[in-house]
N, C-alpha and C positions, 0 to 999 in steps of 0.2 A: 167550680167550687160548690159541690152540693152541700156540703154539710157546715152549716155558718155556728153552729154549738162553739159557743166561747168559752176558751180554757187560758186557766193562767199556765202558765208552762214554765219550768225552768230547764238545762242544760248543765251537769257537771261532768267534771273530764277524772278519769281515778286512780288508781292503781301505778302503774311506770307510765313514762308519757309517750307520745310513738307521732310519728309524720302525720298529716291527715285528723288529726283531734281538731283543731282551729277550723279547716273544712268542715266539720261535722256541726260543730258553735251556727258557723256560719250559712250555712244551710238550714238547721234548725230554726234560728233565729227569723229567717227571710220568710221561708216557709210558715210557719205560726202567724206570724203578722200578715202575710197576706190569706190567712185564713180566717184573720179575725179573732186572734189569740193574742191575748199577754204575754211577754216575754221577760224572764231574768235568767242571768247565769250565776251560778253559786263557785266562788274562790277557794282553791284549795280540795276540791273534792267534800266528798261526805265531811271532811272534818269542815267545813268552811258553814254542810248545814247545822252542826252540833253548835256551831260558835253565832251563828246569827247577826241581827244587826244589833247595835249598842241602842241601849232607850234614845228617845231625842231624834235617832235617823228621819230624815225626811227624802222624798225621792225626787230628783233635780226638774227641773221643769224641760217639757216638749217640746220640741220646735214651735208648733204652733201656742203654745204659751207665752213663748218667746218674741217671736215673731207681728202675732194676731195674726191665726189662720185663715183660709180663705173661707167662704160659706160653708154651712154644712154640708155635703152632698148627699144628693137626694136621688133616693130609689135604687131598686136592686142591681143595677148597672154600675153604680158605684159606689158599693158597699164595700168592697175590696179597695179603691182608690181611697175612703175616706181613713180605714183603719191605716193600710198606710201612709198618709201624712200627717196621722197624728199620733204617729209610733216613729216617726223620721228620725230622733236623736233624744238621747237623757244626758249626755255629754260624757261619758263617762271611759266612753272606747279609748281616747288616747293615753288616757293614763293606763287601763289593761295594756292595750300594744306596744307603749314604751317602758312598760313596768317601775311607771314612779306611782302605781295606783299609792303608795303606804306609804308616800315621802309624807311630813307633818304638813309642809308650808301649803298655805294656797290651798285649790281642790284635791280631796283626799278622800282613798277610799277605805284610810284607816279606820278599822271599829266596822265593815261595812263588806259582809263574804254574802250577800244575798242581794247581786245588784240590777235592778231593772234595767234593759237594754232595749233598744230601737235599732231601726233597719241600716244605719249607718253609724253605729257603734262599732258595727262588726267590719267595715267597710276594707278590705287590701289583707283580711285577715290571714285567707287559708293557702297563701302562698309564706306563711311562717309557717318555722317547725315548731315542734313541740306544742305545748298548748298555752295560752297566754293566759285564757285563768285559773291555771295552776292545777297544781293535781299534787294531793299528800294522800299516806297510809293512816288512818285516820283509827287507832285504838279505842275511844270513849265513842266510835259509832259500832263497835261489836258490843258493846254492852247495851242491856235494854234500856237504861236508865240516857246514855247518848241518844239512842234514837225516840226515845221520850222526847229528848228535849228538842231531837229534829224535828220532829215531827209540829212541836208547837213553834218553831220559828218559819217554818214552811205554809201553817195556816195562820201565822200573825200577819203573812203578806201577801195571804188571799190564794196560794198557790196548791193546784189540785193535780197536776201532773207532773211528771217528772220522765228525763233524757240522761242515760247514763251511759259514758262511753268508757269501758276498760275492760279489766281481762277478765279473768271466771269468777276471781273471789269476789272483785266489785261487783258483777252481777247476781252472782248470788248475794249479795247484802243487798239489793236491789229487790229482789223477789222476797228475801223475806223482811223487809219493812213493810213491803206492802199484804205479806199476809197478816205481819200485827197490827197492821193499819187500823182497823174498826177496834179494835182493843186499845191503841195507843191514844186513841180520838176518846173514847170511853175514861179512859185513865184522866185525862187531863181534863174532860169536863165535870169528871167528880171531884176531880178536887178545884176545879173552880179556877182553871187556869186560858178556859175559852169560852166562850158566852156557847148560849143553847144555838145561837144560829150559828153560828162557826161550824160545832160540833154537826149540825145538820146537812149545813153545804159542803165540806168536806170527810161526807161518810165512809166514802172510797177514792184510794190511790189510784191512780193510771200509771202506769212504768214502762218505759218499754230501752230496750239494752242494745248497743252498739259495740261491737269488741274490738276496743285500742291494744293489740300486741303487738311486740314487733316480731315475737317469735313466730307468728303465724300459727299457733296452738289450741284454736278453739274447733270443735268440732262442728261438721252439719253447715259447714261454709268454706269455699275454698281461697279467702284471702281475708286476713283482720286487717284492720285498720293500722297502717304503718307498716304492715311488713315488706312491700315492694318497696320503700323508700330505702328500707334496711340494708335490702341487696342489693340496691344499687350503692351505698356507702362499702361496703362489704368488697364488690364486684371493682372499683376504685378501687382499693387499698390494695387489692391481689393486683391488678392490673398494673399498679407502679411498681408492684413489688417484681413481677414479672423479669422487669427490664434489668434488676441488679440483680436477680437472681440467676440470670442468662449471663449478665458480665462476667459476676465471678465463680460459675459453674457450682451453684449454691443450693442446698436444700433452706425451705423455708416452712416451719409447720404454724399455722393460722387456727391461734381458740377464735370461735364466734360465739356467739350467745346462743341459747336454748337449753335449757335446762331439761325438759322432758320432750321437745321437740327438733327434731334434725331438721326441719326446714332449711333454714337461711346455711345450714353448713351444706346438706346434699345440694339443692340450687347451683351455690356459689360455684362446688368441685364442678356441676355441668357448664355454669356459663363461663367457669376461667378454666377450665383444660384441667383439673388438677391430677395428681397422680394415684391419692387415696384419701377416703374421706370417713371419718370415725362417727356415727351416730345412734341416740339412745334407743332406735327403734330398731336398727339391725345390729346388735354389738356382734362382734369378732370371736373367734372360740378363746375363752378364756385360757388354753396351752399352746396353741401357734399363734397370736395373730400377728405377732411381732415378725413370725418367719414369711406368713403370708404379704405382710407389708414389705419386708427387706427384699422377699424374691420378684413380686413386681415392681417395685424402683429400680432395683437391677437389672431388670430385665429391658427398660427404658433409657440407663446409662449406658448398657451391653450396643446400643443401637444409636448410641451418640447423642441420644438427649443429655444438655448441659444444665439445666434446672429441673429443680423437684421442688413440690406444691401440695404440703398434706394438709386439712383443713379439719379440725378437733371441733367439735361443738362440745357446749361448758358441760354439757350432761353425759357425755358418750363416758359410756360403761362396755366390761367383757361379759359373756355368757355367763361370768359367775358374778356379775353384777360389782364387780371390782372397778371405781374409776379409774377412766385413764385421762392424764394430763399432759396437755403440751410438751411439760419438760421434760417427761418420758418419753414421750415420741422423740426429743431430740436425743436422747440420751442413746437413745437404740440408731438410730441414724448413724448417729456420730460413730458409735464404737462397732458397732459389725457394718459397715459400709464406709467407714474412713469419709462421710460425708462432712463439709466444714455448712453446719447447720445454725440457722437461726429462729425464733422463737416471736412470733409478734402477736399480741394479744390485742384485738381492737375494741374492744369494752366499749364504754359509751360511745365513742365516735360513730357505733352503728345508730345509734339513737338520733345526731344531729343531725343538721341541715335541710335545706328543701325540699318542702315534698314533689317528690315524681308526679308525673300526670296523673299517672292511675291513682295515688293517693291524694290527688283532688277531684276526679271526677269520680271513683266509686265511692268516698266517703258524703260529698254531696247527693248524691243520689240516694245513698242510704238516711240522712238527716231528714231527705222530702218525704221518704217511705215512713220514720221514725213517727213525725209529726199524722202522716197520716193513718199510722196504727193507733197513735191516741185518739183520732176524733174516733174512731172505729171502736174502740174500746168497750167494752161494760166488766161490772161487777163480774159475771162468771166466765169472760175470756182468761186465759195466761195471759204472764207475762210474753210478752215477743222479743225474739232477738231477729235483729236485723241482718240478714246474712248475704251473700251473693255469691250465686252460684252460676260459673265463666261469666256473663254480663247482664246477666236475668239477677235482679232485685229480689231477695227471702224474704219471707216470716217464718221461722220456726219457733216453739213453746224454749222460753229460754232456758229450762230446769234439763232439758232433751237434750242441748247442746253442754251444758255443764255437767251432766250426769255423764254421758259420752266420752267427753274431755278428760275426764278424773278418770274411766275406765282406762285409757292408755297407758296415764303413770300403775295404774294400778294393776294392767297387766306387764308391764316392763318388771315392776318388784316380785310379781308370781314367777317371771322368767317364763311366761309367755309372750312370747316374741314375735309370732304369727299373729296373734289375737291384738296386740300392739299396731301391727301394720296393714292388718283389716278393718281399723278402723280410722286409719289415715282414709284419705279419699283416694281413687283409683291413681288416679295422675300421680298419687305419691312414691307409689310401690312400680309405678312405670318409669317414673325418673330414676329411682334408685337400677333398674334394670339397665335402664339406658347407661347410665354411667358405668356402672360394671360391661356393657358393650362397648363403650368407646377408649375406658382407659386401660382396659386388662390386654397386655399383647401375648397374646395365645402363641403354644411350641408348634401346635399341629394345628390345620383349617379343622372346624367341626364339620363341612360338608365334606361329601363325596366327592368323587372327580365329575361324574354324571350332574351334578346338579351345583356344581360351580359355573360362574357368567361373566361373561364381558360387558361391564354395566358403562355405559357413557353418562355423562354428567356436565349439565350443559347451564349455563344462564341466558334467561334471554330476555330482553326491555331493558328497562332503565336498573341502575344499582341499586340494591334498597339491604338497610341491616340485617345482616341473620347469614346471607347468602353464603358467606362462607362458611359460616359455622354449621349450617346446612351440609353442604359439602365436607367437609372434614368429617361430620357424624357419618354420612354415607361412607365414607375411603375408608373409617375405623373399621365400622361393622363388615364392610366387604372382606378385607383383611382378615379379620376375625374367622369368616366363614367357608373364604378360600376361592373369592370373585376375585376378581381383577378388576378396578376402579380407573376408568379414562376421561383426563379432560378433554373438554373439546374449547379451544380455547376461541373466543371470538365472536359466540355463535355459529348460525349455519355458512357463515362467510365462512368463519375458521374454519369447520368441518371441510368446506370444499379444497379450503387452500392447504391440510393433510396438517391444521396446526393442533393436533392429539397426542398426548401422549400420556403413559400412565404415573397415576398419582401413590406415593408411598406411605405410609403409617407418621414418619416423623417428619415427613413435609409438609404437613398439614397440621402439626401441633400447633403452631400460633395462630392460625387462622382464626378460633370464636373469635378476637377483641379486635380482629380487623373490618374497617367496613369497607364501603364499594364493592367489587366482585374483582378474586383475583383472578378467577378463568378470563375478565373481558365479558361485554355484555355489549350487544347491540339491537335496535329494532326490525331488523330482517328477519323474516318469513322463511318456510322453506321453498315454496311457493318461488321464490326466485329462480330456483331451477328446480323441480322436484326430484325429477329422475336422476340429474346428477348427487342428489341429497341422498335417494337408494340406492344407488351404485358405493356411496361411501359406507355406510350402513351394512353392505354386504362385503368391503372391501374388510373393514376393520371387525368383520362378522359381531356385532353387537348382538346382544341379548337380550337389552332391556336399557330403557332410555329414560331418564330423572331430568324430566324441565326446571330450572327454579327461576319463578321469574314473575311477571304479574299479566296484564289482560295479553302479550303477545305470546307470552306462553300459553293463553289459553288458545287461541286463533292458531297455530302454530301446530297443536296438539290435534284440534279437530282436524288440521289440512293434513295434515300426518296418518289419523284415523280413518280419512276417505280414501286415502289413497293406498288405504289397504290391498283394494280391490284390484290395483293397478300393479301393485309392486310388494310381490312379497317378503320382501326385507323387513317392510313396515309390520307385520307377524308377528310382532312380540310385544309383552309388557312397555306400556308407556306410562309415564305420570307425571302430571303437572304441579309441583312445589308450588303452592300462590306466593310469590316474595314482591309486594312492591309499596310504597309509601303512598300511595293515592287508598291503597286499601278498596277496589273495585274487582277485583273479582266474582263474579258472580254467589249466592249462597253463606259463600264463607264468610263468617263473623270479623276474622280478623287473618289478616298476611303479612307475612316478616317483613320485617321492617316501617311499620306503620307506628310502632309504638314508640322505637328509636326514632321517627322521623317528629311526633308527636311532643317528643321528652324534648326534642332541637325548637320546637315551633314554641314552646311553653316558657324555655331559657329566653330564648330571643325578646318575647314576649314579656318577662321581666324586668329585664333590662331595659326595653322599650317604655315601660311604662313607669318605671323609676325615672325616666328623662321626663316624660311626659306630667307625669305630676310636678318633680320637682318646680315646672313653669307654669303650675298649678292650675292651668286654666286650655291643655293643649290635647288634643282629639291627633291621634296616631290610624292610620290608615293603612293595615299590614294586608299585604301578599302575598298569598301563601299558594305551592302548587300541590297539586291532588286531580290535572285533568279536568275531565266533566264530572267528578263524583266530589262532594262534598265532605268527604266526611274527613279531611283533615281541620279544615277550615271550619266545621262545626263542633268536633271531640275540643280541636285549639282554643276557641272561645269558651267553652264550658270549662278549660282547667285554667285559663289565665285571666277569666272575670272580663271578656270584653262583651260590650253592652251592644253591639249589633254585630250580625256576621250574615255576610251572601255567600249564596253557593249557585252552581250553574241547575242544580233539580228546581227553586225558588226563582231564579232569574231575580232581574232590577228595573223597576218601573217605577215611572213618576213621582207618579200618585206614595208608591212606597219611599222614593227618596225625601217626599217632602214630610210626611211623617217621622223619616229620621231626622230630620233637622228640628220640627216641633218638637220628636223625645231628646234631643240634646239640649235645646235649648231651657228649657221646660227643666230639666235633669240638672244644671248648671245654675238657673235660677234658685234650687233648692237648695244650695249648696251653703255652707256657713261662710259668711262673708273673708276673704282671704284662706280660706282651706278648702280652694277649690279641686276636687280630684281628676288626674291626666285619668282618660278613658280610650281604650281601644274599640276599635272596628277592624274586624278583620274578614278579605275579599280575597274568595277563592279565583285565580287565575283567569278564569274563563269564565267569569260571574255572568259578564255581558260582554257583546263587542263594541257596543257602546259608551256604558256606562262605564269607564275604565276607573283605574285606580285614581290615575292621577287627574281626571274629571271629577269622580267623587272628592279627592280631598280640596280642591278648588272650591266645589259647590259650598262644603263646611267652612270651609276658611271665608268664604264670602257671605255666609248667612251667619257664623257666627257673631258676626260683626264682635263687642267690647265682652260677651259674654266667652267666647273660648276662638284659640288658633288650632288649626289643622296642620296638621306633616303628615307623610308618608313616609311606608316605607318596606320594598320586597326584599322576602328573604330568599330567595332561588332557592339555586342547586347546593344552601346551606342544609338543608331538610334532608338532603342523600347524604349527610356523610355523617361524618364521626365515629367513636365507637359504638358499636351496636348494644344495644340497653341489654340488663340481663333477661327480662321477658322475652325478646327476639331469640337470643341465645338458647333459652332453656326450649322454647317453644320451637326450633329450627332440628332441635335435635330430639325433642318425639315425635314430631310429624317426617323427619328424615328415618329417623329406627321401623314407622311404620309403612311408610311409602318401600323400604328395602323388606318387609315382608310382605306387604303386595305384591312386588313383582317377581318373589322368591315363588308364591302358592300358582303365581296365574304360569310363570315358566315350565313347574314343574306339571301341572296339567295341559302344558303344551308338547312338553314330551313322552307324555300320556298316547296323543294321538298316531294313530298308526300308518295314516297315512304321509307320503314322502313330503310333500306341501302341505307344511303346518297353514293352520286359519286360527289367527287371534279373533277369541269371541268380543264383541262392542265392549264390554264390559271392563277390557283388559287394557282398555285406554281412557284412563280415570284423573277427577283432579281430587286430590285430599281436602277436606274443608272440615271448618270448625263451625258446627250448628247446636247453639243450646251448649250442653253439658256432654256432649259429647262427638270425636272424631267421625265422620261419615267421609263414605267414598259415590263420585257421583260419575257415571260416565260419558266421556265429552259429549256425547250425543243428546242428552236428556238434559245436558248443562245451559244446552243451547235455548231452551224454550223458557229458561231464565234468566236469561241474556238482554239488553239494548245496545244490541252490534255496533251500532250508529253513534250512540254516544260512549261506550267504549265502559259499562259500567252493569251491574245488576237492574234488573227491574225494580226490587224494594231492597231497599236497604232498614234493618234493624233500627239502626239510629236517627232514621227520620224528624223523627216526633222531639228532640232535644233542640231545632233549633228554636221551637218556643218555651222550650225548656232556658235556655241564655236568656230568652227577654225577660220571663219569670221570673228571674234572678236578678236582673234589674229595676225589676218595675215598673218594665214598660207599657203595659196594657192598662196599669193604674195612673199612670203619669199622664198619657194620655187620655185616658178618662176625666182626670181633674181638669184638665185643659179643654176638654169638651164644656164640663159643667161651666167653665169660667167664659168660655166664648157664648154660651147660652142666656148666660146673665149679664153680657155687655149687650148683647140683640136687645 
């Protein structure tokens, strides 16, 4: 905490409301106060600062007013512990999160959009959707005479910076409030409407901007706040639609939202298989696109597909910028294809329910960054918008990104259409590629006969989300190109026992929304018999071999690569897919399946702690697996708010266990007498061998004595299944479309070589990984000196540093500080 400059801060949410706003509140909120900041949130958006408090407001009393806090604490050690206990509570959270804030009777926060809030105000918050203090389009704040009068309800209540989460327009009302700021402060000190110190202490605004869309439409960041929540609502809806659209041999065309952005439509056609997808960045030729769409559904019927899946976003236009709507697409359906078509428009329902993991952990993490742009702030910085870009944390100037954003629509209405899609981010214009490779079924292969391949396609470890849809992206593109796509069912067992055979274009259509592996998937080596592993290899003359699978596909890959030297069959292109829910792969950021496994651990985890609070006073002890690499059991705790988590890289000692029982108890003692909250712990599988689960939850249930009860509780082999989330999907099938051009460039340079006995160079046996902000290719060999063989995981993992990021969020390091001061004053 270098920087202890205290700010009063507020928090509003603005424009449409989206997944992940309450995440943001609530992060903000935590972060401020353990910086030593003031904290309100303003109701209703801008219009809530234009409306202010009614004369007469007074602000509720503290805990420790309430109470009689403990001693002052003293010195820089517990600086940060004393702000937070005497920011613990204003009382006012339960009326925000059950929205009687406005009812007359009793406590009300009628007359009252500027309300001071404490660290448990916000408490169970950011696993609601939408936003709880409210978000309106606010008219009398675009006029100057509104933000006049924002501006003095803002310094009536001491407040000098400001958190704004919404789309482009809110933050552009954002930036320019605060360039009239010194004008608006001037304005109302002449007329006598703020004392001279007012006017002085609040000479300059702080702002800084957070983008709630759900369209995912802002530029210079590659996800807004709510838009994975979207597509998973989105990704549902197609997903039930699926099954009756299979019964009755049924076309079905799907508006989603986006008005200038085809996000959540192009996504959705990759992670649900669709057939054609309409969007305002690539429109259609305004004179065929009707014939281009009829002749590829046909062309899918012709081949005994029984359902069709067109998916419209609200904005999709043709080259002559003509919209096109849902009921035109059925209209042309129906009447030149005799299809019995339906029409479902899912409007709000993208907007509801819970947020996804990823819409709790990247919007917390933006909230911490938000707070820490303000302390950072002066007079001649910009405004900052909070961005993130793949799991790296932004600041860019926020007028950059809205200046940006408006260029899109603004090239869509010139009918440039190029300059449109250059300024999406790369991954946008590769998704749309992908999709035209996976769902267009070509008359003729685009390759030669010379440079077509016998590709095998294999899983291997345990099941994890994506796998198939992985698979299926490979069998489309091969198809496409004029390979020949073989599974090998079983692994290298199945390989030996001749269980291969090749895979088709429409037998792989349902596979995205399935999870487990439908090739079969087991933990064997090749290594069990190598040489008879080359003999199959040469039998079924393969070309080029697609691992998907997690750390034994990498082990697997390398025994594969040495044994080049031994057995020439092993000659050609290899690659390894990372697909596994422990997410240990070496290098790689993220691997299929980790996120669906994540999205399982987050549910359970709800539900778990709805039991747990209900009985108000019960400490929950979850199981979670992920091997020796932690990083399900510490992403888990950061999206479901549990307040300790072990992993096998921290291990469980003592000395650490009995501090967890001081910060529960200690944590449970602060608690408002009868609204005690259930809290989680969650222990990664192989924490210790020791310390087990059900050792720990005994130890709490026995120390907790009258203050809180312990349960347990693992979730296995719940975390491998389900259906696989739309990020696995969408992400399965560009790291599959590029792994099929890897092994397309390294083939054809193998038949480059003129001699009889091809040599695949090291290079050519590579695993795909996500690093930063972009795709890289690493070859098994080099992979290896990044490796911890032994524990079966990378040497550093990215995510390290978040598991004090969860205690952070608790208040652990303050709670136990108070408790220090207080055993020091009983000595």
């Amino acid at each position: 905490m270098s920087n202890n400059k205290k700010l009063k801060l507020a928090v509003l949410t603005s424009g449409g409301d989206s997944a992940g706003m309450n995440a943001v509140v609530r992060a903000v909120v935590k972060t401020a106060i353990i910086k030593g900041c003031e904290t309100w949130i303003v109701r209703e958006g801008y219009e809530g600062l234009v409306r202010g408090n009614t004369e007469g407001h007074r602000h509720t009393h503290t805990h420790a007013e309430k109470g009689g806090a403990s001693p002052r604490l003293k010195g820089a050690e517990f600086h940060e512990a004393e702000s937070f206990i005497h920011n613990l509570r204003y009382g006012d959270g339960e009326l925000l999160k059950d929205g009687t804030g406005d009812h007359p009777g009793g406590r009300t926060l009628k007359g009252r959009y500027i309300v001071r809030v404490g660290w448990d105000d916000v408490r169970g918050w950011f696993s609601e959707g939408g936003t709880l203090i409210g978000t309106a389009r606010s008219v009398a704040f675009r006029t100057r005479e509104g933000r006049l009068t924002a501006a003095q309800n803002m310094i009536k209540e001491g407040i000098d910076a400001l958190v704004v989460c919404g789309g482009d327009g809110s933050l552009t009302g954002a930036d320019v409030f605060r360039a009239e700021w010194p004008g608006l402060v001037s304005e109302l000190h002449n007329e006598k409407r703020i004392t001279d110190e007012q006017a002085t202490a609040h000479a300059h605004l702080k702002i800084v901007g957070l983008v709630g869309s759900i369209d995912n439409d802002m530029s210079m960041t590659d996800l807004t706040i709510g838009a994975p929540t979207a597509l998973h609502r989105i990704c549902e809806s197609i997903d039930n639609i699926n099954s009756t659209a299979y019964s009755h041999s049924r076309a079905f065309v799907l508006e989603v939202m986006g008005r200038h952005c085809g996000w959540l439509a192009l996504m959705a056609a990759v992670s649900c298989g669709a057939d054609f997808v309409l969007i305002p960045e690539n429109p259609p030729d305004a004179d065929n696109w009707a014939d281009e769409m009829c002749q590829s559904i046909q062309s899918h019927r012709d081949i005994g597909k029984r359902k069709t899946i067109v998916i419209v976003a609200e904005g999709a236009l043709d080259s002559k910028l003509q919209p096109i709507h849902s009921e035109q697409v059925k209209e042309i359906l129906s009447e030149r294809l005799g299809l019995d078509t339906r029409v479902t428009t899912l409007g709000h329902t993208q907007r509801g329910g819970r947020p996804c993991a990823m819409d709790r952990i990247l919007p917390t993490l933006q909230g911490i960054e938000a707070v820490e742009a303000l302390l950072e702030s002066t007079p001649d910085s910009p405004s900052y918008m909070i961005g993130v870009r793949e799991n790296k944390i932004t600041r860019v100037p926020l007028m950059d990104a809205v200046k940006m954003t408006r260029e899109v629509a603004q090239a869509i209405s010139e009918k440039n259409f190029e300059k449109a899609m250059s300024l999406r981010d790369p991954e946008f214009r590769e998704t749309l590629e992908g999709f035209f490779a996976t769902s267009r079924l070509e008359s003729e292969p685009k390759l030669p006969h010379h440079l077509r391949m016998r590709v095998a396609i294999m899983h291997v470890g345990a099941p994890a989300g994506g796998m198939n849809a992985a698979t299926r992206a490979i069998v489309r593109y091969c198809v496409r190109q004029g390979h020949k796509p073989f599974a090998v069912h079983n692994g290298f067992v199945g390989l030996l026992e001749d269980n291969v055979h090749q895979l088709s274009w429409l037998g792989v259509d349902n596979w995205p929304t399935r999870g487990g592996s439908e090739l079969g998937t087991n933990r064997k080596l090749p290594d069990i018999d190598l040489g008879a592993v080359a003999a199959k290899f040469q039998q079924y003359n393969f070309h080029a071999l697609i691992m998907i699978g997690g750390f034994e596909a990498f082990s697997s890959l390398l025994i594969l690569e040495q044994g080049r030297k031994y057995y020439p069959a092993f000659n050609i292109p290899m690659v390894h897919l990372p697909a596994t829910i422990s997410n240990n792969v070496p290098l790689t950021e993220f691997s299929l399946g980790s996120d669906t496994s994540l999205n399982a651990l987050v549910d359970a985890c709800d539900a778990i702690k709805q039991s747990a609070s209900a009985s108000r006073n019960r400490v929950f002890v979850v199981e979670t697996q992920g091997g020796k690499c932690g990083y399900i059991a510490t992403m888990g705790a950061l999206a479901s708010g549990a307040c300790i988590v072990y992993t096998p890289e921290r291990g469980i000692g003592l000395d650490m266990l009995r501090n967890d029982v001081k910060f529960l108890k200690r944590r449970y003692g602060l608690d408002a007498k009868g609204k005690n909250e259930g809290r989680l712990v969650i222990r990664n599988e192989v924490s210790s061998d020791v310390y087990t689960t059900d050792v720990i939850t005994k130890m709490f249930k026995e120390e907790g004595g009258s203050l809180f009860d312990s349960r347990s509780a693992s979730l296995g082999h719940t975390l491998q299944g389900g259906i696989p989330s739309p990020t696995d999907r969408t992400r399965a099938v560009r790291l599959s479309l590029k792994s099929m051009a890897f092994i397309e460039k390294h083939h054809e340079q193998l038949l480059k070589q003129q001699t009889r006995s091809k040599q695949a160079p090291p290079e050519s046996a590579a695993i795909i990984t996500i690093q930063g902000t972009s795709v890289q290719w690493v070859p098994v060999q080099d992979m290896v000196q990044h490796a911890d063989m032994k524990n079966r995981r990378g040497k550093k993992a990215w995510w390290d540093g978040y598991q004090e990021l969860v205690e952070a969020l608790v208040a652990r390091p303050q709670i136990l500080a108070k408790g220090k001061q207080q055993d020091t004053l009983v000595q």
